[in-house]
MILUM-527865 format. One record per residue (C-alpha): residue in three letters; x, y negated, z. Coordinates in nm, 4 decimals, padded with zeros to 6 digits, always signed. Example, Ala and Ser with C-alpha at 12.3 -4.5 7.8 and 13.67 -1.06 7.14 Angstrom:
BEGIN
+-----+----------+----------+----------+
!  aa !       c1 !       c2 !       c3 !
+-----+----------+----------+----------+
! ala ! +01.2300 ! +00.4500 ! +00.7800 !
! ser ! +01.3670 ! +00.1060 ! +00.7140 !
+-----+----------+----------+----------+
This chain:
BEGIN
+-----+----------+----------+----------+
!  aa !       c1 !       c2 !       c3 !
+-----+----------+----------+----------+
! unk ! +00.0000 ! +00.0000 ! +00.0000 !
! unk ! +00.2680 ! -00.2492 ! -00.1156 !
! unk ! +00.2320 ! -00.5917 ! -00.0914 !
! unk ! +00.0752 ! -00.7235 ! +00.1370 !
! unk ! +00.3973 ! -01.0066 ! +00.2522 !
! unk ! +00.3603 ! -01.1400 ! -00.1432 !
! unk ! +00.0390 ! -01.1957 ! -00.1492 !
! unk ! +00.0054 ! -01.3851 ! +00.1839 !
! unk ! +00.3641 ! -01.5915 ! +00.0633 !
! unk ! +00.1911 ! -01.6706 ! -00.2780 !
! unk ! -00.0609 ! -01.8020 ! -00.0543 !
! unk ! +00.1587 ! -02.0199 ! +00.1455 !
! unk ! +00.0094 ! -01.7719 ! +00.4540 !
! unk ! +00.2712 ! -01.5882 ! +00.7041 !
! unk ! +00.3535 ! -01.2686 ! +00.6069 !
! unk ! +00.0819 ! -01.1263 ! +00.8635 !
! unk ! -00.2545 ! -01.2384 ! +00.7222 !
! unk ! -00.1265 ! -01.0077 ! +00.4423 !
! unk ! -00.1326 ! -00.7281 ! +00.6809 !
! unk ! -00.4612 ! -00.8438 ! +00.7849 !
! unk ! -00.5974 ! -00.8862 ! +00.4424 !
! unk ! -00.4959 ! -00.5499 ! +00.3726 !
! unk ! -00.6749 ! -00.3653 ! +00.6073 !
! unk ! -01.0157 ! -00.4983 ! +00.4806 !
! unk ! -00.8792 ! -00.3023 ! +00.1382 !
! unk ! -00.8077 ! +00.0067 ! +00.3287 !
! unk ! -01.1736 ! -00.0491 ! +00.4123 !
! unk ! -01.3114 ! -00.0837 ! +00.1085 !
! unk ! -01.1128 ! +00.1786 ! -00.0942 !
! unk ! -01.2168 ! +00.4657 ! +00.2405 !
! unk ! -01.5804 ! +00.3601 ! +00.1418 !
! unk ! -01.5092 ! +00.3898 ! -00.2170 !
! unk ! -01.3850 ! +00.7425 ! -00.1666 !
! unk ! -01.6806 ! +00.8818 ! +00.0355 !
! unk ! -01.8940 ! +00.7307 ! -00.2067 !
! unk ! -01.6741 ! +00.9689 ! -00.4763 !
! unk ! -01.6722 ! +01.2666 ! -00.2381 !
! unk ! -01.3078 ! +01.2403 ! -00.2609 !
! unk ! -01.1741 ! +01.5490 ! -00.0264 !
! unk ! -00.8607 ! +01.3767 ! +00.1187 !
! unk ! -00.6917 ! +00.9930 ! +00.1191 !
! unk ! -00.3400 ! +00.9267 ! +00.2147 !
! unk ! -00.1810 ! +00.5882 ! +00.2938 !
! unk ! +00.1652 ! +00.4978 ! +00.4055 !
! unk ! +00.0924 ! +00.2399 ! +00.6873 !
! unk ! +00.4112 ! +00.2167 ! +00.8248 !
! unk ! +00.7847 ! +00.4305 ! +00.7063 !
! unk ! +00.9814 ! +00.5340 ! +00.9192 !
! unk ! +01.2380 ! +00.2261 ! +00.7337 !
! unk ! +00.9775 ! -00.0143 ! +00.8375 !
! unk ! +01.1609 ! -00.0227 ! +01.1962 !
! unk ! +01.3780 ! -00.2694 ! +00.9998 !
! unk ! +01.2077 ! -00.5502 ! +00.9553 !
! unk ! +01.1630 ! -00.8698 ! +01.1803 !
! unk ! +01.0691 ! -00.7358 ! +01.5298 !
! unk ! +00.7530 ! -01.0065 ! +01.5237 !
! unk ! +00.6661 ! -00.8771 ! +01.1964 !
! unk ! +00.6888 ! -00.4692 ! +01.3624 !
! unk ! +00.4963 ! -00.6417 ! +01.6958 !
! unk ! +00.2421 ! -00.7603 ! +01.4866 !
! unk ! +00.2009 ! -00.4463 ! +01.3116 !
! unk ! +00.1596 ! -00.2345 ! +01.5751 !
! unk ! -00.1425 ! -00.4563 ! +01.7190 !
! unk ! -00.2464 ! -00.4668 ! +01.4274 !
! unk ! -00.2950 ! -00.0939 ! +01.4017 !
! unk ! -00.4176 ! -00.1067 ! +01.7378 !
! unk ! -00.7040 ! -00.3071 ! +01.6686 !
! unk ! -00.7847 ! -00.1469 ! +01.3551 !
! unk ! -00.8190 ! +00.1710 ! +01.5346 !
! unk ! -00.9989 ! +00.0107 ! +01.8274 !
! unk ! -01.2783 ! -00.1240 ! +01.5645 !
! unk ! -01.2620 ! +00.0996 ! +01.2931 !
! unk ! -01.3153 ! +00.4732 ! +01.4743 !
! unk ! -01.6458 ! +00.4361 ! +01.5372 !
! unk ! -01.7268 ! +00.3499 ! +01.1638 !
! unk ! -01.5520 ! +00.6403 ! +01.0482 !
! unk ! -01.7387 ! +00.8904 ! +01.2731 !
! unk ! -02.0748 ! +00.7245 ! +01.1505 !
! unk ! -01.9909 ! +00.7864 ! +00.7599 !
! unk ! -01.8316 ! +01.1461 ! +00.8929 !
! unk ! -01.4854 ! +01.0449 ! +00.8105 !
! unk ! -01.1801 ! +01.2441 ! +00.9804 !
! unk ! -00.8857 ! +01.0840 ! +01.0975 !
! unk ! -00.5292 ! +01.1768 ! +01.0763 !
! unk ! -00.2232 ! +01.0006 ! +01.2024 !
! unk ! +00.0728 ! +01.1865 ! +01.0802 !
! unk ! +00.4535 ! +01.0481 ! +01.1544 !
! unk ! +00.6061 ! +01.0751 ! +01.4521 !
! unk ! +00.4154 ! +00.9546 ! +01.7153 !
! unk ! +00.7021 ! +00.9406 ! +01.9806 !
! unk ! +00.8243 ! +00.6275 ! +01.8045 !
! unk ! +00.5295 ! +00.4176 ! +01.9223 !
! unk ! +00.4325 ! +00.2626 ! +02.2655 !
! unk ! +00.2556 ! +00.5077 ! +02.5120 !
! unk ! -00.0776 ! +00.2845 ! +02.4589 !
! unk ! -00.0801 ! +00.3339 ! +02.1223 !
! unk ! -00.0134 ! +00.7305 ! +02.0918 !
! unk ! -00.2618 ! +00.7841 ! +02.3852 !
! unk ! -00.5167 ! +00.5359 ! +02.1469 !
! unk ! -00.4040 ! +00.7192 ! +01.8551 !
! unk ! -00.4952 ! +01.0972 ! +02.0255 !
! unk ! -00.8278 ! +00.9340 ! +02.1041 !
! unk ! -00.9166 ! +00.8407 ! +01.7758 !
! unk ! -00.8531 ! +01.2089 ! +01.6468 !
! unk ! -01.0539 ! +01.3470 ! +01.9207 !
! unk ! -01.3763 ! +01.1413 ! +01.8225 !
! unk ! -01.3678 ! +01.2506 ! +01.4389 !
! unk ! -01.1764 ! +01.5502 ! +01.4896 !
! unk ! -01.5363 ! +01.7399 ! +01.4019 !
! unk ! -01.6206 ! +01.5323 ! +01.1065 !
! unk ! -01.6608 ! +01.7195 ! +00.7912 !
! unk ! -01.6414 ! +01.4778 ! +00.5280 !
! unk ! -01.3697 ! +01.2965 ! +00.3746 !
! unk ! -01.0183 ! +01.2783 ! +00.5256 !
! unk ! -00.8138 ! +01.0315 ! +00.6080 !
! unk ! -00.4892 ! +01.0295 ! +00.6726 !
! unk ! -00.2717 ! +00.7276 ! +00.8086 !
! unk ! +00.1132 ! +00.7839 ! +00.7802 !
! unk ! +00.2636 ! +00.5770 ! +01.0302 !
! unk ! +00.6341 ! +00.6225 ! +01.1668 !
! unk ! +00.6114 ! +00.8634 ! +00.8546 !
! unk ! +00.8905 ! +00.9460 ! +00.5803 !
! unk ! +00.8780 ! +01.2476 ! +00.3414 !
! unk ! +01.2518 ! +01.3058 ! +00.4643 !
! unk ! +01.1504 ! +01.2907 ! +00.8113 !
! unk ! +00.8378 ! +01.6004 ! +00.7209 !
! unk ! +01.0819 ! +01.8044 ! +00.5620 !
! unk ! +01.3490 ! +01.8345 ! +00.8114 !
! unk ! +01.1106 ! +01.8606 ! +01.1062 !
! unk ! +00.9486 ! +02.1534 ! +00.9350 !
! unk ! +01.3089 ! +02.3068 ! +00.8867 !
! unk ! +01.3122 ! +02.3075 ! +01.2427 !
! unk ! +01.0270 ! +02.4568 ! +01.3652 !
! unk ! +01.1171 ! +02.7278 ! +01.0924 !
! unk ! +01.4959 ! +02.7677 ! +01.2306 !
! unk ! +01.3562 ! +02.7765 ! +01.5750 !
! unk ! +01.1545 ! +03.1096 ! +01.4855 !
! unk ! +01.4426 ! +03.2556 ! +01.2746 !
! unk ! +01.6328 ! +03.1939 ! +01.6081 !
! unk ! +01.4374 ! +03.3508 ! +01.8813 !
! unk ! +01.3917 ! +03.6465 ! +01.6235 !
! unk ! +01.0736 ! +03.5895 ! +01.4975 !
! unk ! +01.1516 ! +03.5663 ! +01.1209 !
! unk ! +01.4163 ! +03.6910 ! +00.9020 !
! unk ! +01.5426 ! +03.4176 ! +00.6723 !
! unk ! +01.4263 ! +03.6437 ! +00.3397 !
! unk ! +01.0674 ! +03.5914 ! +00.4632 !
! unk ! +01.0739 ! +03.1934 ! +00.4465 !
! unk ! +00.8509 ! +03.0747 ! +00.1353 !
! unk ! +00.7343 ! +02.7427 ! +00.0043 !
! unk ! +00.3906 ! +02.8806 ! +00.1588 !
! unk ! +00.5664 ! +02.9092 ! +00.4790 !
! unk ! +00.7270 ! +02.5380 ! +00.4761 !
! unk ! +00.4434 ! +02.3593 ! +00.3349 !
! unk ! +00.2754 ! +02.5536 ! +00.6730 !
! unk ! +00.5154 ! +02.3502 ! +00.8872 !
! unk ! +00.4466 ! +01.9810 ! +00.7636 !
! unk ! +00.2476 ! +01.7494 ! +00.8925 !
! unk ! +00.0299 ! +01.7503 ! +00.6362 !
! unk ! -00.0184 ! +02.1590 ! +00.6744 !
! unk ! -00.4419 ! +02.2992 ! +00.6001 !
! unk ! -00.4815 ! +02.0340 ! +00.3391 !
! unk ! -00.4634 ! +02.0384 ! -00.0630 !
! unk ! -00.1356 ! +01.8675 ! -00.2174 !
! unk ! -00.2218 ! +01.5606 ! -00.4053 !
! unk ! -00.3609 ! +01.5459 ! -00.6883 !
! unk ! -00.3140 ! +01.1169 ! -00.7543 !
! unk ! -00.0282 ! +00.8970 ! -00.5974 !
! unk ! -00.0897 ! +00.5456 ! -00.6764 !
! unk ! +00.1455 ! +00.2471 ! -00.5820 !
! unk ! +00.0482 ! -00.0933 ! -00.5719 !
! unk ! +00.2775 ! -00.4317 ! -00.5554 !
! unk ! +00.4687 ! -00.3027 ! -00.9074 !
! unk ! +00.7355 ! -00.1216 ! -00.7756 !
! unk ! +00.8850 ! +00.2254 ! -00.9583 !
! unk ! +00.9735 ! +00.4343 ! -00.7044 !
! unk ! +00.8153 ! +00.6841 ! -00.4444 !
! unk ! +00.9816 ! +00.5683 ! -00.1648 !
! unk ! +00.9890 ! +00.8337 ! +00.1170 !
! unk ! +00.6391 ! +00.9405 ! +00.0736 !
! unk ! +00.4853 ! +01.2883 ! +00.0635 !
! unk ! +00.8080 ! +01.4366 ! -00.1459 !
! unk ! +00.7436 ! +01.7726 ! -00.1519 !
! unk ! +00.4004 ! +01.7560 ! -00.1403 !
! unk ! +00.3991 ! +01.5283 ! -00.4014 !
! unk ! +00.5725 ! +01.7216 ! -00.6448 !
! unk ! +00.2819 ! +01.7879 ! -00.9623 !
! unk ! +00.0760 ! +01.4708 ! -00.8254 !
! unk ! +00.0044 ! +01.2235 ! -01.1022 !
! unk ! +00.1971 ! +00.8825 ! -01.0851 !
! unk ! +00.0029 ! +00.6002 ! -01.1159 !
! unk ! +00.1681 ! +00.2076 ! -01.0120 !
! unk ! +00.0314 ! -00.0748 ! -01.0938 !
! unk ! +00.0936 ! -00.4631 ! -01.0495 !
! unk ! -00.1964 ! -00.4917 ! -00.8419 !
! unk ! -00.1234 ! -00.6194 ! -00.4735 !
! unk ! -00.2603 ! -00.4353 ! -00.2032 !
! unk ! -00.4988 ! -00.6630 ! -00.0642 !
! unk ! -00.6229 ! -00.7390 ! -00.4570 !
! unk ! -00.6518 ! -00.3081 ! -00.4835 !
! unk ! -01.0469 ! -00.3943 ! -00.5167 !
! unk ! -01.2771 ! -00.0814 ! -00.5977 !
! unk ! -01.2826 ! -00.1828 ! -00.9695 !
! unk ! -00.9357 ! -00.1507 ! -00.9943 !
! unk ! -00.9434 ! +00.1817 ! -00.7232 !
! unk ! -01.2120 ! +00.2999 ! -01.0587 !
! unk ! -00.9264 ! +00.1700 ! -01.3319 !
! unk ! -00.6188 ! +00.4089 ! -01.1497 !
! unk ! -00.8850 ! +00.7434 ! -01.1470 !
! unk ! -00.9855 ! +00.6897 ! -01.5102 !
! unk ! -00.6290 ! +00.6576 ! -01.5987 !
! unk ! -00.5868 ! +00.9697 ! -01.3674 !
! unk ! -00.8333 ! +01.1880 ! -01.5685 !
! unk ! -00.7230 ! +01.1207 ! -01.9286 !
! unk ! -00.4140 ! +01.3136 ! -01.8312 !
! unk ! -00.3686 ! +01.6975 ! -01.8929 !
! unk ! -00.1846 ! +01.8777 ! -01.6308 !
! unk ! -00.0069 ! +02.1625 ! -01.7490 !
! unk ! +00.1921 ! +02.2772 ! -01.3983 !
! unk ! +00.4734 ! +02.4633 ! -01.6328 !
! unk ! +00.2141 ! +02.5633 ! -01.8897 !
! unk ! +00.2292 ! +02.4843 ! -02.2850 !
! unk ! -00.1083 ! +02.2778 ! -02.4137 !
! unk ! -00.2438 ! +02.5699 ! -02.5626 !
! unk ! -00.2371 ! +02.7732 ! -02.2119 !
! unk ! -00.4550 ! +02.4736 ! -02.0527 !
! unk ! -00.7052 ! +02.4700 ! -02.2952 !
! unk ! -00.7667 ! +02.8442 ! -02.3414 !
! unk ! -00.7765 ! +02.8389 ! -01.9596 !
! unk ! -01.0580 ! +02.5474 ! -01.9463 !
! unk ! -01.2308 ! +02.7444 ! -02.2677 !
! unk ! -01.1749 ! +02.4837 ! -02.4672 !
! unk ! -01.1266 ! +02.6052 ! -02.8508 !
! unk ! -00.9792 ! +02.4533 ! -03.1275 !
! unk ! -01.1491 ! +02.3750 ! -03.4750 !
! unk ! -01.0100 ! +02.5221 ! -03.7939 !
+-----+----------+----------+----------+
């Protein structure tokens, strides 16, 4: 959900109503997906880089996703939305994390869409955590190292009992994936526009998923496999 700083800066706003702004998008784009019966929704709130920047700008941040939660739980339960944090919680104040556990707990039976909020999250970060859980088993005897599979690792992330994705879509113009979802990420359609988050409107949410369907995807398979597998035939 890149952003956010420009388009507050074009503004001649501080960098926070950005962040601000941008939560009334993540709004709008949740109700767009229930509204799609999209299964699950991702978005990278906060990398485990993001420690970085100006400590105001991380202070801010972190009410920021305090308040969000505080106001925005009780909405999601109504419209029987799940919530996920995944990262690593440990990085955040003990208010937060217990707020955080709270939130899960009120949606946690929910049965409609999902939504996951990466915060203190890198794809890095996923992989090697799930490399340890896996090397403690091999060590107390539990596994031999023959029996690990990609089944077994993708079974260790955070993102473990859910679908890989099918759409990753970047806003704020820039080319790169940036520490998000790597290995689940690997056959997911790119999709990055110029669009700044807090512009990412559902018209434009509409513009990235029709761009996302005129694509064929082949997962290691010729043209011809796909379309004899969909039943599609070819005219003489």
């Amino acid at each position: 959900m890149d952003g956010n700083g420009r388009w507050a800066q074009e503004r001649g706003l501080p960098r926070f109503s950005g962040h601000k702004a941008g939560v009334e998008t993540v709004r709008s784009v949740v109700e767009e997906c229930v509204k799609l019966n999209i299964g699950v929704l991702t978005l990278f709130a906060f990398s485990s880089e993001n420690w970085r920047r100006p400590a105001k700008e991380v202070s801010l941040l972190m009410d920021l996703f305090m308040l969000a939660l505080n106001r925005e739980v009780k909405r999601l339960k109504r419209n029987n939305v799940r919530l996920r944090i995944i990262g690593d919680h440990s990085g955040f104040p003990a208010k937060l994390q217990a707020k955080i556990l709270e939130a899960e707990e009120m949606t946690v039976t929910c049965t409609g869409l999902v939504l996951q909020i990466a915060a203190n999250y890198g794809g890095r970060w996923d992989l090697t955590q799930a490399a340890r859980n896996i090397a403690r088993q091999a060590a107390n005897g539990q596994l031999v190292p023959e029996a690990i599979t990609e089944d077994m690792l993708s079974g260790q992330l955070t993102t473990a009992g859910l679908p890989d994705p099918d759409l990753f879509i970047r806003t704020g113009g820039e080319q790169r994936l940036s520490n998000f979802l790597l290995w689940q990420s690997a056959y997911a359609e790119l999709y990055m526009t110029d669009v700044l988050w807090p512009d990412f409107n559902p018209d434009v949410f509409k513009q990235a998923l029709l761009n996302f369907s005129g694509r064929q995807r082949r997962f290691g398979r010729t043209t011809e496999q796909v379309k004899a597998s969909a039943g599609v035939q070819e005219n003489d």
